[in-house]
C-alpha positions as CSV (number, residue, x, y, z in Angstrom):
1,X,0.0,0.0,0.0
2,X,1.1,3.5,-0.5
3,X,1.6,5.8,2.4
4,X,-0.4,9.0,3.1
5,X,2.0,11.6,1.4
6,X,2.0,9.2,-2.0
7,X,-1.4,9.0,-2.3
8,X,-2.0,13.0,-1.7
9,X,0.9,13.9,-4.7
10,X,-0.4,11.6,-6.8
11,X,-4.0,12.8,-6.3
12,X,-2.8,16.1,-7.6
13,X,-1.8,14.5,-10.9
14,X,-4.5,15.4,-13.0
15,X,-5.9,11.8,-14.4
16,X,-6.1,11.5,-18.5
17,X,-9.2,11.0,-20.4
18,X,-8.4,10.3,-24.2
19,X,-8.0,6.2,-24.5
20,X,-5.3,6.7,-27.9
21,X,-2.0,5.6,-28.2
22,X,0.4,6.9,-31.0
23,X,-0.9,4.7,-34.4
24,X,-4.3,6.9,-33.4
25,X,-3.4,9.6,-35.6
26,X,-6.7,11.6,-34.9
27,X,-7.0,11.2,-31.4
28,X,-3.3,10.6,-30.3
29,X,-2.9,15.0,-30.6
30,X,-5.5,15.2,-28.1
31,X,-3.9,12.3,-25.2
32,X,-0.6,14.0,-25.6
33,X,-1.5,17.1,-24.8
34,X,-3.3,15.8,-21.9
35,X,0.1,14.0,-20.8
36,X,1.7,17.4,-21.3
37,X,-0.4,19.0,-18.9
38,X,-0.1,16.6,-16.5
39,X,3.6,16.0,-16.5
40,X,3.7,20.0,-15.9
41,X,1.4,19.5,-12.9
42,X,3.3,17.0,-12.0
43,X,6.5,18.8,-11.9
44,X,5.1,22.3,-10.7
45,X,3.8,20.5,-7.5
46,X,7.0,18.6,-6.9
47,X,8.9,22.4,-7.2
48,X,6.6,23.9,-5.0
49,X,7.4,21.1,-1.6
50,X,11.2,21.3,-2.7
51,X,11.0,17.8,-4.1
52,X,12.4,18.7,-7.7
53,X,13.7,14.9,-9.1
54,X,13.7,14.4,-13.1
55,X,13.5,16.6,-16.2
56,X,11.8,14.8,-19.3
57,X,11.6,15.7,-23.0
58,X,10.0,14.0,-25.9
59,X,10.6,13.9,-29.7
60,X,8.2,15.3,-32.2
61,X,5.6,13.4,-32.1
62,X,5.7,12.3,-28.3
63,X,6.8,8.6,-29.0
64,X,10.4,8.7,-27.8
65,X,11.2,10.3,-24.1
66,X,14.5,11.2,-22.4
67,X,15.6,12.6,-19.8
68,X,17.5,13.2,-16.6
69,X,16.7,11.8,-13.6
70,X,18.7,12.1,-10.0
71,X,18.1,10.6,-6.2
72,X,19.6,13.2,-3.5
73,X,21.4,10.5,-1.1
74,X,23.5,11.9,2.3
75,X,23.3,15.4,0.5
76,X,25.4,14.1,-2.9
77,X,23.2,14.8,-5.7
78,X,23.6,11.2,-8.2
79,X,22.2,12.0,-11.8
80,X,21.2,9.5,-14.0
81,X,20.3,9.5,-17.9
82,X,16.7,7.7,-18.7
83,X,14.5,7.2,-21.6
84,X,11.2,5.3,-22.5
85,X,9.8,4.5,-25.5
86,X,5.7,4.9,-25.8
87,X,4.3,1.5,-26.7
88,X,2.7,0.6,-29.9
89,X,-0.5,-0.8,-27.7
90,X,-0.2,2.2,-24.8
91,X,-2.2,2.9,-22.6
92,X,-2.4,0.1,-22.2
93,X,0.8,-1.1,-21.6
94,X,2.5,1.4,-19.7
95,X,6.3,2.2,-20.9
96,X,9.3,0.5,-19.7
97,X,11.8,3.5,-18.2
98,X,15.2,2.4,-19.2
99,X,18.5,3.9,-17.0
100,X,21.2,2.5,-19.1
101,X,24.5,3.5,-16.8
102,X,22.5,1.1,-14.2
103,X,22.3,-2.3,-16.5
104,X,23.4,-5.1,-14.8
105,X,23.8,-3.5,-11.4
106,X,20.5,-4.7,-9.5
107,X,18.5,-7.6,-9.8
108,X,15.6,-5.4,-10.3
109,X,16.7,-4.7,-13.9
110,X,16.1,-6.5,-17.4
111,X,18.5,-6.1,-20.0
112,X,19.0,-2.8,-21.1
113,X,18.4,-1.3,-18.0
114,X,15.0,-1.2,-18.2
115,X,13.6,-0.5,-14.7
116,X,11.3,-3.8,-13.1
117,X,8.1,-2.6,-12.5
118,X,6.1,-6.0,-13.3
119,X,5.5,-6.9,-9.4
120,X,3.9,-3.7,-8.0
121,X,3.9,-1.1,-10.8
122,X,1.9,-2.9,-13.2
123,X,-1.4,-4.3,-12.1
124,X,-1.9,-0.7,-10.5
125,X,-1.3,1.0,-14.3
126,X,-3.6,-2.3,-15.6
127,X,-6.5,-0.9,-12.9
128,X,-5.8,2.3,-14.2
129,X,-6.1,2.7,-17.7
130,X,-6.6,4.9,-19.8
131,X,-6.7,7.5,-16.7
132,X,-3.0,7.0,-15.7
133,X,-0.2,8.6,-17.9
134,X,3.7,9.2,-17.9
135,X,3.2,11.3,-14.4
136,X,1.6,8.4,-12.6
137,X,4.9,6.6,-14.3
138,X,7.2,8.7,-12.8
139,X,5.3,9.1,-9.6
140,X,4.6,5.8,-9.0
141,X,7.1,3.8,-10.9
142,X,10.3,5.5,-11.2
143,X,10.3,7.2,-8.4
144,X,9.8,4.1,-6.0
145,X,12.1,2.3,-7.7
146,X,15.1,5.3,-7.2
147,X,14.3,5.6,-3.6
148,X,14.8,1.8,-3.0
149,X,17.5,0.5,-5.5
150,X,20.2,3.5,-5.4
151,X,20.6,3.4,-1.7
152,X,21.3,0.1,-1.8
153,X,23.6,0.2,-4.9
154,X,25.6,3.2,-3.1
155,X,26.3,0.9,0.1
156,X,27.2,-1.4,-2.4
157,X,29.8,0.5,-4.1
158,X,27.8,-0.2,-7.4
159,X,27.4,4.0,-7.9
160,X,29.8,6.0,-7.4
161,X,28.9,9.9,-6.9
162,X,30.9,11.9,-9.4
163,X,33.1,13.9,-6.7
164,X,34.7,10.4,-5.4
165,X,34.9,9.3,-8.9
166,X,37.1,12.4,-9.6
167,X,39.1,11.8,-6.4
168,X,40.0,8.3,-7.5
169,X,41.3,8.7,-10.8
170,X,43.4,11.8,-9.3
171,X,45.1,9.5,-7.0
């Protein structure tokens, strides 16, 4: 279950309405605007409680997403690149959010590094559709994932923040 603060930021993600996906060429206009708008939400309420975590940006016609992403972890900022591709059958099927510089470093990864989101992630987006969007992805997938798997990797020694990288290789 999610806890109290989850459930109130993601209430302020404004839910979708259009049921298209991108071979809809008359309606698929409409849902990404609607994604738009809610990934600005999205990122306007995380700005206002100081919670500022990922920047996103999609190709022309909103099939292809990158990004930056980063986890603030014993106040050392670590940044990671991530991208998605929208799936032929979405909404469907919700996008699998790939950090590449993180393949093969956690269990909870398939090839690629594309983030595993099949245990917990998924049924809720299946309950969900059309209504849930790339917000509710980043809110509810990514998000959770970050906040359990890099503090882990750190203690590991599996990431590295930049500043000790640096030190290292001066040494």
């Amino acid at each position: 279950m999610a806890d109290e603060a989850t459930r109130r930021v993601v209430s302020q993600i404004p839910l979708l309405k259009t049921h298209a996906g991108p071979r809809d060429r008359a309606l698929w206009p409409q849902r990404l605007k609607e994604e738009y708008q809610a990934l600005i939400r999205f990122v306007e309420q995380n700005k206002a409680a100081d919670n500022d975590w990922f920047r996103l940006e999609s190709n022309a016609d909103g099939t292809r997403w990158a990004g930056t992403c980063w986890f603030i972890h014993e106040l050392l900022r670590y940044e990671f690149r991530l991208e998605f591709d929208i799936p032929v059958t979405y909404p469907d099927t919700a996008p699998e959010v790939a950090v590449p510089e993180l393949d093969g470093k956690t269990a909870k990864m398939y090839r690629g590094g594309k983030i595993c989101l099949t245990e917990h992630f998924a049924p809720l987006w299946a309950r969900n559709v059309p209504r849930f969007g790339l917000a509710h992805l980043m809110a509810l997938g990514l998000g959770p994932w970050l906040a359990v798997e890099i503090p882990d990797l750190i203690s590991k020694g599996l990431v590295v923040h930049k500043e000790q990288q640096r030190e290292v290789a001066a040494e």
